[in-house]
N, C-alpha and C positions, 0 to 999 in steps of 0.2 A: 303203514297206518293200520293198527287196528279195526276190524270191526266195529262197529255199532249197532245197537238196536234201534227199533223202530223208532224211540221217544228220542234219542240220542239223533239218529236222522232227522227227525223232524225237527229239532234245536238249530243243528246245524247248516239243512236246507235252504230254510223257511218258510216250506209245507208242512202242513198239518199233521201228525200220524194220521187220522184217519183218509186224508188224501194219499198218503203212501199206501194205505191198505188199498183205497182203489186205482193206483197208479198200476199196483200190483193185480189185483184182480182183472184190469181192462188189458193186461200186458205188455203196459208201454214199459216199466222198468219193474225187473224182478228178481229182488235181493236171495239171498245165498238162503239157507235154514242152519242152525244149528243141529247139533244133532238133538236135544229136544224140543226139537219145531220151532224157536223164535226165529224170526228174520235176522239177518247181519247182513247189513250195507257196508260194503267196502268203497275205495276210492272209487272205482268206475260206477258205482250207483248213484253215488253223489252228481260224478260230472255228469251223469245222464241227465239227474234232477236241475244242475243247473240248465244244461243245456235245453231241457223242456221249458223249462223257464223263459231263456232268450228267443226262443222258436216260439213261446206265444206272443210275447211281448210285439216284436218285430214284426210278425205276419199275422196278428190277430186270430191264429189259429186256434181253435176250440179241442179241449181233450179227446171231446167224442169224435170229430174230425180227423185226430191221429188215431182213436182205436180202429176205427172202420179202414184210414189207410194203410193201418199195420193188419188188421182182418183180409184185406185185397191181395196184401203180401202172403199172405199163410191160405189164401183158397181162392187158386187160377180159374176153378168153374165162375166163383162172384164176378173176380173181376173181370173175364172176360164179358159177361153179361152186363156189368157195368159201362163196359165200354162199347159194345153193341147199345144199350143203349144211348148212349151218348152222344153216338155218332148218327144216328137215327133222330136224336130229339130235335133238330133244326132244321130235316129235307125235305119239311114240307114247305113247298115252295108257295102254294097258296097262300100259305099266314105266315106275318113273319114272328120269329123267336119271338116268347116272352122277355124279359128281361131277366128275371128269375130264373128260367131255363139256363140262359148264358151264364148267369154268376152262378150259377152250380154247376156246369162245365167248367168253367174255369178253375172252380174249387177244386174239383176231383181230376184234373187235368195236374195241377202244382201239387196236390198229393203224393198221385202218383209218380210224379218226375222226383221227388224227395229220396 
């Protein structure tokens, strides 16, 4: 297969170019360069895009929910702090959890297991 560009991608996707420019900017998928800077998506950028596709669709998961899980990935100080906190958000035994609290542990709990 061929390359494509950005516009070419987004034809074939069914995302936007300008959603590809921030798929790319946020670091979930990031296409090759030419050698005068345009993007070229090959086959695996494609299946990524689908594949982000199915991964929202199915798990209601939000972009910015993968950038920050892919950010946890790339910076162990976050995430370990993330997960100190996490693990602290529910010991207080006097009051119980919010609701809210727990469905954001559970969020970044299936994140991170991804």
């Amino acid at each position: 297969m061929k390359s494509l560009t950005v516009g070419e991608a987004a034809a074939r996707s069914g995302w936007s170019a300008r959603m590809l420019r921030y798929l790319e900017e946020s670091g979930l998928v990031v296409p090759g360069r030419s050698a005068a800077g345009y993007r070229l998506y090959g086959l695996r950028e494609l299946n990524q895009l689908a594949s982000l596709r199915r991964l929202r669709l199915r798990f209601g998961v939000e972009l910015d929910d993968l950038t920050f899980a892919s950010r946890l990935r790339r910076e162990p100080e976050l995430r370990g702090a993330v997960e100190t906190w996490l693990a602290g958000a529910g010991s207080a035994a006097s009051q119980p959890t919010p609701a809210w609290v727990e469905w954001e542990q559970r969020k970044h709990e299936r994140l991170l297991a991804a």
